[in-house]
PyMOL Python script that loads the backbone (N, CA, C, O; Angstrom):
from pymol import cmd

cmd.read_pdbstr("""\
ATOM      1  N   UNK A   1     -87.974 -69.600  68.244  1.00  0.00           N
ATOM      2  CA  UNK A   1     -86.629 -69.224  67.836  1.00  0.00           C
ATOM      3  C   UNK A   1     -86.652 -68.868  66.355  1.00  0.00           C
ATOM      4  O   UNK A   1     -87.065 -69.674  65.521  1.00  0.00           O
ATOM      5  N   UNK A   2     -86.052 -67.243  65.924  1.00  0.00           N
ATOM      6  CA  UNK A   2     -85.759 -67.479  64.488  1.00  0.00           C
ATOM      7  C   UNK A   2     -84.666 -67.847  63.544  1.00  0.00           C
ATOM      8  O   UNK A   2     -83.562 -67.305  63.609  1.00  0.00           O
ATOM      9  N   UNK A   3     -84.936 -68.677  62.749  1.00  0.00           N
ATOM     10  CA  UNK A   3     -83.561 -68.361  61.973  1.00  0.00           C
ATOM     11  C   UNK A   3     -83.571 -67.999  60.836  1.00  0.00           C
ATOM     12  O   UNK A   3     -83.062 -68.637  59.914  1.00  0.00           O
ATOM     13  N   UNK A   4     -84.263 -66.710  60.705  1.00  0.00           N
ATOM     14  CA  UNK A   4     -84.968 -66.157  60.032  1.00  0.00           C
ATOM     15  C   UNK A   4     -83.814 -65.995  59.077  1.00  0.00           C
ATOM     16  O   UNK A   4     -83.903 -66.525  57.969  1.00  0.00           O
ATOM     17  N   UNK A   5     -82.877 -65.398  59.363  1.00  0.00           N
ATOM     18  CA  UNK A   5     -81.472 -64.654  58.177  1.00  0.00           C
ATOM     19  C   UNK A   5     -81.003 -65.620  57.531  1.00  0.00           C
ATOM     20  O   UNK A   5     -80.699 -65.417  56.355  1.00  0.00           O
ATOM     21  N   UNK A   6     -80.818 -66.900  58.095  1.00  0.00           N
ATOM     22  CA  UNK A   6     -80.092 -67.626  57.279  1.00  0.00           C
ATOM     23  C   UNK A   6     -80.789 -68.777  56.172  1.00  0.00           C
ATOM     24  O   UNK A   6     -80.286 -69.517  55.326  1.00  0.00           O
ATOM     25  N   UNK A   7     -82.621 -68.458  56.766  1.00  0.00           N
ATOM     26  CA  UNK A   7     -83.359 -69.173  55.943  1.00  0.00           C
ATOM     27  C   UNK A   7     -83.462 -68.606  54.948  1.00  0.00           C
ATOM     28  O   UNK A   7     -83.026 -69.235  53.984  1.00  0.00           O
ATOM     29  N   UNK A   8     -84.013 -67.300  54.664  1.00  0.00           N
ATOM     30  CA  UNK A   8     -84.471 -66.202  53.640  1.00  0.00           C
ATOM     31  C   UNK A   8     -83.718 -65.064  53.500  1.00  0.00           C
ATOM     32  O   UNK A   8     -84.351 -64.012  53.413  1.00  0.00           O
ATOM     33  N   UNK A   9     -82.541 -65.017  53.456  1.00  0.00           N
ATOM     34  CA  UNK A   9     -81.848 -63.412  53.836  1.00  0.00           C
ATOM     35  C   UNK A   9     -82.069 -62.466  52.893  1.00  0.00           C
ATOM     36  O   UNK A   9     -81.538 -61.391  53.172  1.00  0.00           O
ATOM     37  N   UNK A  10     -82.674 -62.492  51.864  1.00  0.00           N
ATOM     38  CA  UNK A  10     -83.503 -61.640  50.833  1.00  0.00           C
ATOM     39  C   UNK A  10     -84.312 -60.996  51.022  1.00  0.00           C
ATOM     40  O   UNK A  10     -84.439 -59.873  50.533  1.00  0.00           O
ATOM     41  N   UNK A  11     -85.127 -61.577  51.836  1.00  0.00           N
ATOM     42  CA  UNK A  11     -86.679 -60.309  51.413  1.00  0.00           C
ATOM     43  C   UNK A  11     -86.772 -59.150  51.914  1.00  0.00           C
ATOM     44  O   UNK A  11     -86.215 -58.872  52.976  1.00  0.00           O
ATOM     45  N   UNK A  12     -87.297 -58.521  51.413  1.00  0.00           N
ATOM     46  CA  UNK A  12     -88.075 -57.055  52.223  1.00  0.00           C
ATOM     47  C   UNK A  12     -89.046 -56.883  53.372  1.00  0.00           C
ATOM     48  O   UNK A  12     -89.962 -57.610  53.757  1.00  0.00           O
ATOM     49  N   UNK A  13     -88.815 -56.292  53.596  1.00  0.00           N
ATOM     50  CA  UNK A  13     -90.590 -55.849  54.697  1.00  0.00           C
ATOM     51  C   UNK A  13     -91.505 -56.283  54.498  1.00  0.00           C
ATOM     52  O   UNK A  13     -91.871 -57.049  55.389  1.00  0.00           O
ATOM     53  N   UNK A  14     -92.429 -56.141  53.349  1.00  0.00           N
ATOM     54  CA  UNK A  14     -93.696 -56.659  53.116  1.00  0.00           C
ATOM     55  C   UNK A  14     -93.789 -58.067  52.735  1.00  0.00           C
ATOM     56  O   UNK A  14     -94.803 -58.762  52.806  1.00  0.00           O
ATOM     57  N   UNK A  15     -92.255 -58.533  52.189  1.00  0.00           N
ATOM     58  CA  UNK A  15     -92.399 -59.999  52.328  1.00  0.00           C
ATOM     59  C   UNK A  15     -92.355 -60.830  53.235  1.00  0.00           C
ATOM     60  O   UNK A  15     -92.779 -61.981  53.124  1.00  0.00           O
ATOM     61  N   UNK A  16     -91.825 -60.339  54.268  1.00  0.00           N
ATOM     62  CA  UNK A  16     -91.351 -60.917  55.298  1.00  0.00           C
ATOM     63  C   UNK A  16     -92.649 -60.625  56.227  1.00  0.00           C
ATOM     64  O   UNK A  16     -93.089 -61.673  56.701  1.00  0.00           O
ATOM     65  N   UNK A  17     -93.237 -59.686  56.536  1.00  0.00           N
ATOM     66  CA  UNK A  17     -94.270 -59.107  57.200  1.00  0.00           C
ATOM     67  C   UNK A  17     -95.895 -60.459  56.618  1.00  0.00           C
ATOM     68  O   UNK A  17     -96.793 -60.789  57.393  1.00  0.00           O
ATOM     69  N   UNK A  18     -95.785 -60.900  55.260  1.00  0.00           N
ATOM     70  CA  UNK A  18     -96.984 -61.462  54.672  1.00  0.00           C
ATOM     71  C   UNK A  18     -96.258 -63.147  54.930  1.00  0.00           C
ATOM     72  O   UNK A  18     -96.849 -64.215  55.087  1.00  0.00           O
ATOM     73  N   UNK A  19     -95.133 -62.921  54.903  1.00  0.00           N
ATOM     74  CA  UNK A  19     -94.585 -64.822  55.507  1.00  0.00           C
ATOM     75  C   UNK A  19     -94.604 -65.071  56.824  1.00  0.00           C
ATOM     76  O   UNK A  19     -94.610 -66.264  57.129  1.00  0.00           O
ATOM     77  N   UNK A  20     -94.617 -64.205  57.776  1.00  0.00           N
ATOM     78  CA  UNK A  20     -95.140 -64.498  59.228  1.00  0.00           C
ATOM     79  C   UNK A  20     -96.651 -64.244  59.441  1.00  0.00           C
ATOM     80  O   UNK A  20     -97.016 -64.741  60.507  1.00  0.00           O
ATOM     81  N   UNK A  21     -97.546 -63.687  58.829  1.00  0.00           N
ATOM     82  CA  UNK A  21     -98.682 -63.595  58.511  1.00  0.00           C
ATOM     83  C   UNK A  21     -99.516 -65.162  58.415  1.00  0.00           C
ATOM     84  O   UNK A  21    -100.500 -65.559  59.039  1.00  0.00           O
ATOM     85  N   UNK A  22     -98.716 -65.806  57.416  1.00  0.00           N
ATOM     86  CA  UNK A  22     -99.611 -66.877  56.753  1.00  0.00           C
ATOM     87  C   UNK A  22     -98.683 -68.041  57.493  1.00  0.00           C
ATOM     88  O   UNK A  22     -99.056 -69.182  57.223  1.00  0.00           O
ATOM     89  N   UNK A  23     -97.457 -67.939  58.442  1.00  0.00           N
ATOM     90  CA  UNK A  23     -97.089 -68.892  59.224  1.00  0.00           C
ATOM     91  C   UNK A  23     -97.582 -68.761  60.517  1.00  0.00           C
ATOM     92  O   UNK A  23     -97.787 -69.917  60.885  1.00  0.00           O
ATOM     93  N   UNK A  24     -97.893 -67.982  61.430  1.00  0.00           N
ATOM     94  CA  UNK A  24     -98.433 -67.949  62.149  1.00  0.00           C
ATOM     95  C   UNK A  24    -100.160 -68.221  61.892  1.00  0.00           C
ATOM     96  O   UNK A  24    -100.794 -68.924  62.680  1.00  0.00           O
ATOM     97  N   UNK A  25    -100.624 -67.754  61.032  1.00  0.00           N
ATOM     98  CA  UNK A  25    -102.075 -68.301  60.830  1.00  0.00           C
ATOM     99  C   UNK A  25    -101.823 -70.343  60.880  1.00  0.00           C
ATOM    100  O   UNK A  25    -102.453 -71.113  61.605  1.00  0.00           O
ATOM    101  N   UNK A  26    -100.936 -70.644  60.063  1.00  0.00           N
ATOM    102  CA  UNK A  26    -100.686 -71.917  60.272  1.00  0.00           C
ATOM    103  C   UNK A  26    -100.286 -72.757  61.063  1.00  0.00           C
ATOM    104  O   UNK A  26    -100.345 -73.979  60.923  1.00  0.00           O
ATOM    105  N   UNK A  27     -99.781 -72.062  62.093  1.00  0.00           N
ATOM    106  CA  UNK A  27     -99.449 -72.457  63.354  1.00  0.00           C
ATOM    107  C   UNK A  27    -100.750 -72.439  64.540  1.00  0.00           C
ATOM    108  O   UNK A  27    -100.849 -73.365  65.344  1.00  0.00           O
ATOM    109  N   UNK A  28    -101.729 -71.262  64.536  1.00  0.00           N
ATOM    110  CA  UNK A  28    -102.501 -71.466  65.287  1.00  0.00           C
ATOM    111  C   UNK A  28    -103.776 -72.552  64.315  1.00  0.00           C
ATOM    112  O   UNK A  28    -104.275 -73.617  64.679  1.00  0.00           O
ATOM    113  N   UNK A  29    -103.970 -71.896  63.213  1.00  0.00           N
ATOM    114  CA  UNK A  29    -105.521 -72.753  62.657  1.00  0.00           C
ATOM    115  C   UNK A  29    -104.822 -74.044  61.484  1.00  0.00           C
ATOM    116  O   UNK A  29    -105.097 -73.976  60.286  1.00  0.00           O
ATOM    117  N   UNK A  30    -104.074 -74.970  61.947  1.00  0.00           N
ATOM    118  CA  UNK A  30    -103.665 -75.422  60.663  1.00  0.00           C
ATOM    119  C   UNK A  30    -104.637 -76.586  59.850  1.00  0.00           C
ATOM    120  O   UNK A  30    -104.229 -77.252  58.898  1.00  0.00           O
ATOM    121  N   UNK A  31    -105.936 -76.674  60.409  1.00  0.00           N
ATOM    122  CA  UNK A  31    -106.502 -77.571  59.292  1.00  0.00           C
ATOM    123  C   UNK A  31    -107.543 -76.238  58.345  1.00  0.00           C
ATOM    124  O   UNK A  31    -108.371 -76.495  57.472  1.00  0.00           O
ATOM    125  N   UNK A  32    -107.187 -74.922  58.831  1.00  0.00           N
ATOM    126  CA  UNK A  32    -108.365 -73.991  57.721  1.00  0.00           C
ATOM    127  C   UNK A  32    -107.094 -73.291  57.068  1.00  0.00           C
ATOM    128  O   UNK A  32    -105.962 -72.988  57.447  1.00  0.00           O
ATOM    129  N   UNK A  33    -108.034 -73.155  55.595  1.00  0.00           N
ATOM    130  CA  UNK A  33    -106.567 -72.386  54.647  1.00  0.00           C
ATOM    131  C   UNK A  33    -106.806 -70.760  55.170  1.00  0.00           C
ATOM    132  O   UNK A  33    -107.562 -70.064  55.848  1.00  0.00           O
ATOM    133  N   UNK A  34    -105.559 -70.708  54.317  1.00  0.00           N
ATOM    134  CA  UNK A  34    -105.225 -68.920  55.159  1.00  0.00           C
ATOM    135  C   UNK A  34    -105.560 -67.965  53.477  1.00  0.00           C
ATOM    136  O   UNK A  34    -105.100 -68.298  52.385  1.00  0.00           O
ATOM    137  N   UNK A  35    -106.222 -67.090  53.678  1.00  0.00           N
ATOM    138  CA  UNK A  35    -106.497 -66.004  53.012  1.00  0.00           C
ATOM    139  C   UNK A  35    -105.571 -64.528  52.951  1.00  0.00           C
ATOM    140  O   UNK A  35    -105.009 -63.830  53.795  1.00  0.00           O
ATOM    141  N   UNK A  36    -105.739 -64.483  51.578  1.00  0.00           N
ATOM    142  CA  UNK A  36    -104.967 -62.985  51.362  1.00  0.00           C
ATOM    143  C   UNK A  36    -106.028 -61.913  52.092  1.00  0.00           C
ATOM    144  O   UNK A  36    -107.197 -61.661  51.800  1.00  0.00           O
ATOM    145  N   UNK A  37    -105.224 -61.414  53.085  1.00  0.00           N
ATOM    146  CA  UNK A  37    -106.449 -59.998  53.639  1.00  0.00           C
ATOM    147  C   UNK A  37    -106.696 -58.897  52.842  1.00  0.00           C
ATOM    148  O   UNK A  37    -106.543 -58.672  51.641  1.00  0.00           O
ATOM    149  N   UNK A  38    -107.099 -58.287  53.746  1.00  0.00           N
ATOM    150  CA  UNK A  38    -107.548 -56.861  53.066  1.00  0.00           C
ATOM    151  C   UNK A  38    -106.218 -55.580  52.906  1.00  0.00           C
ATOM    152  O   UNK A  38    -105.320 -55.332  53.710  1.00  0.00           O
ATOM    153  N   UNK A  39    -106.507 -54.939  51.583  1.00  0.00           N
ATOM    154  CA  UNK A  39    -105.516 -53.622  51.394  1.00  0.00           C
ATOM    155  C   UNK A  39    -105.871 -52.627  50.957  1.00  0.00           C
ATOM    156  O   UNK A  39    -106.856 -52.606  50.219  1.00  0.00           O
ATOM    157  N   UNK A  40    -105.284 -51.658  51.228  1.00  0.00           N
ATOM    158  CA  UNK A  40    -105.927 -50.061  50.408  1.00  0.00           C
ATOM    159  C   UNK A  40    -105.437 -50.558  48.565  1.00  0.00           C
ATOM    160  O   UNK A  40    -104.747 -51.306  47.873  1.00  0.00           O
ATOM    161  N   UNK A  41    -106.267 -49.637  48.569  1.00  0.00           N
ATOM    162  CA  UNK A  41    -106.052 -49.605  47.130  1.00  0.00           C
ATOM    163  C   UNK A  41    -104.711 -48.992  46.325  1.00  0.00           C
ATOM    164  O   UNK A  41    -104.190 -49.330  45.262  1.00  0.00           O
ATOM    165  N   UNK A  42    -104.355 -47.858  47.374  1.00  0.00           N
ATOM    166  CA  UNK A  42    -102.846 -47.501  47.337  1.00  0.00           C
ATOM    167  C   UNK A  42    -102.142 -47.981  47.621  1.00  0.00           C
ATOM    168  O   UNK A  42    -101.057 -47.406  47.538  1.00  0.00           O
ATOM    169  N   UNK A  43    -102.156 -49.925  48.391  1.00  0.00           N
ATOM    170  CA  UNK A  43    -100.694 -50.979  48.743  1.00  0.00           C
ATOM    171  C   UNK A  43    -100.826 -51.806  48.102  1.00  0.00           C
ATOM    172  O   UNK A  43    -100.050 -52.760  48.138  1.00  0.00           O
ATOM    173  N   UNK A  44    -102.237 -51.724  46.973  1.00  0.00           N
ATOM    174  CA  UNK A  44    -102.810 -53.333  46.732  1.00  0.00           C
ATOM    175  C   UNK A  44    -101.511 -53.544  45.440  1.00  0.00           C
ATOM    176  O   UNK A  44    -101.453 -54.765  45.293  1.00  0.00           O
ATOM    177  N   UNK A  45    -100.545 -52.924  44.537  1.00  0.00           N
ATOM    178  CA  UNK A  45     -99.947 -53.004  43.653  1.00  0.00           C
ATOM    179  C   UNK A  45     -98.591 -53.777  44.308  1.00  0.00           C
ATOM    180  O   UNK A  45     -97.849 -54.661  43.877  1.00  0.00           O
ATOM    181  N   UNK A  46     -98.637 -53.047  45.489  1.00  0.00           N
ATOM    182  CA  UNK A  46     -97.109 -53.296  46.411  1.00  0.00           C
ATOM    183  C   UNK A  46     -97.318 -54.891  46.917  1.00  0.00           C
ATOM    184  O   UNK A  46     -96.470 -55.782  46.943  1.00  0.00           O
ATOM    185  N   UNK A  47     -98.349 -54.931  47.202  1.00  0.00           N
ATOM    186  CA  UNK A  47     -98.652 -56.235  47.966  1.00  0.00           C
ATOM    187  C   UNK A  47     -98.978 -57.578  46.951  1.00  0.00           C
ATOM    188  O   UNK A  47     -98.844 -58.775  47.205  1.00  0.00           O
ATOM    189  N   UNK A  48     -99.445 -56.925  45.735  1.00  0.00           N
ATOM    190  CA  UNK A  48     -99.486 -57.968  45.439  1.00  0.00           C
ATOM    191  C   UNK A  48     -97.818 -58.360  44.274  1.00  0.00           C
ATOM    192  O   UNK A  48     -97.773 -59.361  43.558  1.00  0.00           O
ATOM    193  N   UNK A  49     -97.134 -57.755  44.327  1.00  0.00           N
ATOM    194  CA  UNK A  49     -95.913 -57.862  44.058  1.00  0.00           C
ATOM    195  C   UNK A  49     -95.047 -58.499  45.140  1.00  0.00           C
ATOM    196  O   UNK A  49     -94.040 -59.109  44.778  1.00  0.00           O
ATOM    197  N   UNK A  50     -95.321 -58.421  46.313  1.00  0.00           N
ATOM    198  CA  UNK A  50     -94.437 -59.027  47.288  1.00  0.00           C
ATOM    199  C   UNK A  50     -95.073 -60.560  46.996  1.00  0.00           C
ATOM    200  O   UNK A  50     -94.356 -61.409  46.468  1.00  0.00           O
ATOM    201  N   UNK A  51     -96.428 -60.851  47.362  1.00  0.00           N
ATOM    202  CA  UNK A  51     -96.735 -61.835  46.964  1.00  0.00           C
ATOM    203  C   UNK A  51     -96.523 -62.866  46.122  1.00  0.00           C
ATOM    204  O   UNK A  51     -96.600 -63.997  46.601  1.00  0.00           O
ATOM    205  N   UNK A  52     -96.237 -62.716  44.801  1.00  0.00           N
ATOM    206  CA  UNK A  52     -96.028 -62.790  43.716  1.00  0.00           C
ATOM    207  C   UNK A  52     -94.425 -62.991  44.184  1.00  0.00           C
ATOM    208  O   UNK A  52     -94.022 -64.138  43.993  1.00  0.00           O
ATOM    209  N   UNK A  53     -93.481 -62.096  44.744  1.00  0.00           N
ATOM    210  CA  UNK A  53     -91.979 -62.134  45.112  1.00  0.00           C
ATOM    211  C   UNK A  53     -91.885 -63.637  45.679  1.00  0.00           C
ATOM    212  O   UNK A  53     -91.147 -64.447  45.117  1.00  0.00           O
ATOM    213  N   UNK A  54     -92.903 -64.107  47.180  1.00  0.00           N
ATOM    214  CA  UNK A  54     -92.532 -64.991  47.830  1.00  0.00           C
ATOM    215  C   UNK A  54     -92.792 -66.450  46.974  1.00  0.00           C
ATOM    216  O   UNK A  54     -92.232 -67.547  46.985  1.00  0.00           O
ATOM    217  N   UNK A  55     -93.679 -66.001  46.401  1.00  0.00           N
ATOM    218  CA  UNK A  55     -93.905 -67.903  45.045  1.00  0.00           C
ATOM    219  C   UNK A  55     -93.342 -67.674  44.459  1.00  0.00           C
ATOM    220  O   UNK A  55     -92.972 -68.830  44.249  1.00  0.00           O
ATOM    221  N   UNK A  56     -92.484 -66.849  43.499  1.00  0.00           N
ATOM    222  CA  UNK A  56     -91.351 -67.444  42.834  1.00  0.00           C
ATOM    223  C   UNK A  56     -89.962 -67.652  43.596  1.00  0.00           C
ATOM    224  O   UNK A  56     -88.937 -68.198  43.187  1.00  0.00           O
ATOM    225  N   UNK A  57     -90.192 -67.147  44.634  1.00  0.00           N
ATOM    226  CA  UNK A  57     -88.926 -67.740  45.720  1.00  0.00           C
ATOM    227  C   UNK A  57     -89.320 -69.387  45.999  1.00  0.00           C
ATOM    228  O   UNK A  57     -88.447 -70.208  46.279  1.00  0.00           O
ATOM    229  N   UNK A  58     -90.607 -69.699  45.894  1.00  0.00           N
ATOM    230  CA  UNK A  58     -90.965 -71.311  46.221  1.00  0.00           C
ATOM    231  C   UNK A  58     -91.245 -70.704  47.883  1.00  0.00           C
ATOM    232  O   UNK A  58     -91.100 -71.841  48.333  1.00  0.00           O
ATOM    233  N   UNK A  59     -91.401 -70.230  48.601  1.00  0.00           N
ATOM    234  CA  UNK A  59     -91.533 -69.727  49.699  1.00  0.00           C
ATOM    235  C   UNK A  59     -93.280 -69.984  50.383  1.00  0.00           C
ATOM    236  O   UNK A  59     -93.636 -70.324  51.511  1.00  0.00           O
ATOM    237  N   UNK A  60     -94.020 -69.675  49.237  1.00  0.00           N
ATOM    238  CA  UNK A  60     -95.352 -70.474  49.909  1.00  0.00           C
ATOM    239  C   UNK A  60     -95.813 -70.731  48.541  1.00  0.00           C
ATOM    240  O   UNK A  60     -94.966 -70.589  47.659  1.00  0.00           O
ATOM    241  N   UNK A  61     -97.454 -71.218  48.066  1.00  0.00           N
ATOM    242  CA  UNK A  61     -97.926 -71.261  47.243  1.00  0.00           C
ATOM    243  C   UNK A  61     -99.436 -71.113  46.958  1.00  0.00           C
ATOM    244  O   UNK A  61    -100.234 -71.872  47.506  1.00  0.00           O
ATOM    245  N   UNK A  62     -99.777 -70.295  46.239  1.00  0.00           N
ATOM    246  CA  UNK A  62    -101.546 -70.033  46.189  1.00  0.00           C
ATOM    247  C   UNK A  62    -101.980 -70.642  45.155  1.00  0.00           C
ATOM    248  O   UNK A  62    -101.443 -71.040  44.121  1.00  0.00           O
ATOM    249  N   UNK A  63    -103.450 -70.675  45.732  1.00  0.00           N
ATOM    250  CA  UNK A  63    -104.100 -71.499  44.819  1.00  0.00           C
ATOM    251  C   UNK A  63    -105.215 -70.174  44.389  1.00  0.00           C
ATOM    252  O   UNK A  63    -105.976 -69.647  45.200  1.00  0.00           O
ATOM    253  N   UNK A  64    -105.110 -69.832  43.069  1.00  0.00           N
ATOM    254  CA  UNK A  64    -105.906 -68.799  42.893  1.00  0.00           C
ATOM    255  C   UNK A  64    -107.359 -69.578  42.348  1.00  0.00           C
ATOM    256  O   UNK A  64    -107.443 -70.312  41.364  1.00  0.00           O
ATOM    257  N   UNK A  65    -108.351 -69.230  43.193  1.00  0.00           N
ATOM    258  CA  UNK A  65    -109.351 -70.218  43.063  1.00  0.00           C
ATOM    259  C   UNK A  65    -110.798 -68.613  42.730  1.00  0.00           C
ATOM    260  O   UNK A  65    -112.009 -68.834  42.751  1.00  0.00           O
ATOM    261  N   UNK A  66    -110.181 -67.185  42.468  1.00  0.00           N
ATOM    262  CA  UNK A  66    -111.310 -66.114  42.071  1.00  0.00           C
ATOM    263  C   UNK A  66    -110.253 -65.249  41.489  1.00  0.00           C
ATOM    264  O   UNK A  66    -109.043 -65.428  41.349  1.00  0.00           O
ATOM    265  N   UNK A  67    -111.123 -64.157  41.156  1.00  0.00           N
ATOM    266  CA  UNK A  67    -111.026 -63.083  40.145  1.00  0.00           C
ATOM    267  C   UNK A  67    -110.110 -62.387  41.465  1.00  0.00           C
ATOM    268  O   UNK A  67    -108.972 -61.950  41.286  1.00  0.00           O
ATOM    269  N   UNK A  68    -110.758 -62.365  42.712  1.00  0.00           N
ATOM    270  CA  UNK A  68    -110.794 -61.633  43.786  1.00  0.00           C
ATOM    271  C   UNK A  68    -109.590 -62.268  44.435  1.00  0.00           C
ATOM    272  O   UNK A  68    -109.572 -63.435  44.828  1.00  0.00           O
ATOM    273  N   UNK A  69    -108.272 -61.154  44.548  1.00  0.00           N
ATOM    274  CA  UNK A  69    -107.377 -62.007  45.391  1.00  0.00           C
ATOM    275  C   UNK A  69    -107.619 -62.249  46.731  1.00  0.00           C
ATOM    276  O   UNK A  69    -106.702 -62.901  47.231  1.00  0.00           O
ATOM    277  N   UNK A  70    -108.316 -62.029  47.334  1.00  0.00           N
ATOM    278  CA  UNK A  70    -108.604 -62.077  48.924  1.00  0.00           C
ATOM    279  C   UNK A  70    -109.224 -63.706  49.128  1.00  0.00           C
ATOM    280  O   UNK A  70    -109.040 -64.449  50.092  1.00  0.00           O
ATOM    281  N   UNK A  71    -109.985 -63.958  47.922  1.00  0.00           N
ATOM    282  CA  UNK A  71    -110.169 -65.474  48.109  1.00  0.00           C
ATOM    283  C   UNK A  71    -109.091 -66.500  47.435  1.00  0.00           C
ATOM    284  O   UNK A  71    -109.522 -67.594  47.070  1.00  0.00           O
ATOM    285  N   UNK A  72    -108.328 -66.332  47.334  1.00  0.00           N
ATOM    286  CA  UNK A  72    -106.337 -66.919  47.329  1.00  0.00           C
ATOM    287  C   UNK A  72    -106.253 -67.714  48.431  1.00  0.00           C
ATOM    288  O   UNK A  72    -106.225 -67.274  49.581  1.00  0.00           O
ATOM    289  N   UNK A  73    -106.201 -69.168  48.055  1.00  0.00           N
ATOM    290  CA  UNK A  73    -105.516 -69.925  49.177  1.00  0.00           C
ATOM    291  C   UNK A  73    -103.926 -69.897  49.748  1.00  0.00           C
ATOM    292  O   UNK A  73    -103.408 -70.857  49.176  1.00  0.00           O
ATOM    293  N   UNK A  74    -103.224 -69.461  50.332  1.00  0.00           N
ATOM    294  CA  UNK A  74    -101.955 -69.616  50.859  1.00  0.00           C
ATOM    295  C   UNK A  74    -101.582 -70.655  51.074  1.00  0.00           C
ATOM    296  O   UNK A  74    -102.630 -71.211  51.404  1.00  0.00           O
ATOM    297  N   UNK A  75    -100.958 -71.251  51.126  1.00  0.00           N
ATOM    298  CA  UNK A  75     -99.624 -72.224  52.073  1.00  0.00           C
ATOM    299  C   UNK A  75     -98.695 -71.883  52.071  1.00  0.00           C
ATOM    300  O   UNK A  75     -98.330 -71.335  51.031  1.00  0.00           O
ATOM    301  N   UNK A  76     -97.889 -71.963  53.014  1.00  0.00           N
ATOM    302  CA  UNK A  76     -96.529 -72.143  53.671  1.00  0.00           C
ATOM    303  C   UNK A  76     -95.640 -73.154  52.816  1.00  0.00           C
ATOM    304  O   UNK A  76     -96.114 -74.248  52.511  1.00  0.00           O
ATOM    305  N   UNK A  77     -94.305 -72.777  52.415  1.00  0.00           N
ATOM    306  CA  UNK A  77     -93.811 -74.092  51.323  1.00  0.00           C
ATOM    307  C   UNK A  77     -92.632 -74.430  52.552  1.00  0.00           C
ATOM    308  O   UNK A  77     -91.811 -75.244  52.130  1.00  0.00           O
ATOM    309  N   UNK A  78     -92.424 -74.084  53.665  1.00  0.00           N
ATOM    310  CA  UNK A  78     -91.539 -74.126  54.780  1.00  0.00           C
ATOM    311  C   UNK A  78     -91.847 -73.969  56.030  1.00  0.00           C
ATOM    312  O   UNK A  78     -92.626 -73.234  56.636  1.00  0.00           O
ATOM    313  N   UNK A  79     -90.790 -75.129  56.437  1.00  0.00           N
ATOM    314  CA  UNK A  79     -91.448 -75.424  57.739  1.00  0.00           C
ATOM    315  C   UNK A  79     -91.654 -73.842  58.330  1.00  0.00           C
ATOM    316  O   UNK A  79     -91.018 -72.840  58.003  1.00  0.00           O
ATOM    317  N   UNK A  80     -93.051 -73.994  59.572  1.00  0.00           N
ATOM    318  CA  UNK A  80     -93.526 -73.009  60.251  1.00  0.00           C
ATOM    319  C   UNK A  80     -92.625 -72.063  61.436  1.00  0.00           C
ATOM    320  O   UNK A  80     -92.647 -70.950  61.961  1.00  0.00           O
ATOM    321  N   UNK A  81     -91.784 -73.426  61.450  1.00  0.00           N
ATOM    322  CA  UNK A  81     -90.364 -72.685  63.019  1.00  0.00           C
ATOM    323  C   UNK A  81     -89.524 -71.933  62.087  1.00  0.00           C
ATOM    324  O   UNK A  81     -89.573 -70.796  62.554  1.00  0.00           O
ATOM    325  N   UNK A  82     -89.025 -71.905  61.386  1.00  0.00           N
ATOM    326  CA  UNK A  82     -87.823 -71.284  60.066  1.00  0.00           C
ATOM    327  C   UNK A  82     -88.087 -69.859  60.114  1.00  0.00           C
ATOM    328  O   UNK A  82     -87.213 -68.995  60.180  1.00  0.00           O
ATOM    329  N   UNK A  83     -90.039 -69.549  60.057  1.00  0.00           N
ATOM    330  CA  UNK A  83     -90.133 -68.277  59.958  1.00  0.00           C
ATOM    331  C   UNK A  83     -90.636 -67.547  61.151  1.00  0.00           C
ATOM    332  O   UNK A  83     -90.427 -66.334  61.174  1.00  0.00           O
ATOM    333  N   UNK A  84     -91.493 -68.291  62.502  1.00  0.00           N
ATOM    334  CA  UNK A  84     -91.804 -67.561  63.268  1.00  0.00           C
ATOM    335  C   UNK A  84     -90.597 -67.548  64.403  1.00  0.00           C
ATOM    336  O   UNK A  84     -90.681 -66.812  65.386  1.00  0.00           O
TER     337      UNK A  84
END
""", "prot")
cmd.dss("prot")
cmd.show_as("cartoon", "prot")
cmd.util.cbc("prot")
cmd.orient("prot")
C-alpha cells in the first residue's frame, strides 16, 4: 500500500524513482547496504542533485565512504511501507 502523497508530497521523479530504488533494495536484501548505481554522464549532475535533494529532506542517508559515488552507502531514514 502507498501513502506515498501524504508522506513526501514534494519530490520529483528522480527523487522519488531513487527512494523506491533503495527501499525496495531494503526490503528484499536488508542485512547488505544498497549502492548508488550506475549513470550516463549526461544524468550524473541530475542525479546526483536529487540525491543530495533526498538527505537534506532527512529522507535517507549516505555514508560517503570513496571519491567514487557508486561506492555510497544508502539507507532508508523511513519506514520501508511509507514508500513502496
Amino acid at each position: 500500500m502507498t501513502v506515498w502523497n501524504s508522506v513526501v508530497p514534494s519530490l520529483r521523479t528522480n527523487q522519488r524513482n531513487i527512494l523506491r530504488l533503495v527501499a525496495q533494495h531494503e526490503q528484499r536484501n536488508p542485512h547488505e547496504p544498497c549502492y548508488l548505481g550506475k549513470v550516463t554522464a549526461s544524468r550524473r549532475n541530475v542525479f546526483l542533485k536529487a540525491v543530495a535533494s533526498l538527505e537534506d529532506k532527512q529522507l535517507i542517508d549516505i555514508e560517503r565512504t570513496g571519491s567514487n559515488f557508486q561506492a555510497w552507502k544508502v539507507k532508508l531514514l523511513i519506514p520501508v511501507d511509507t514508500v513502496i
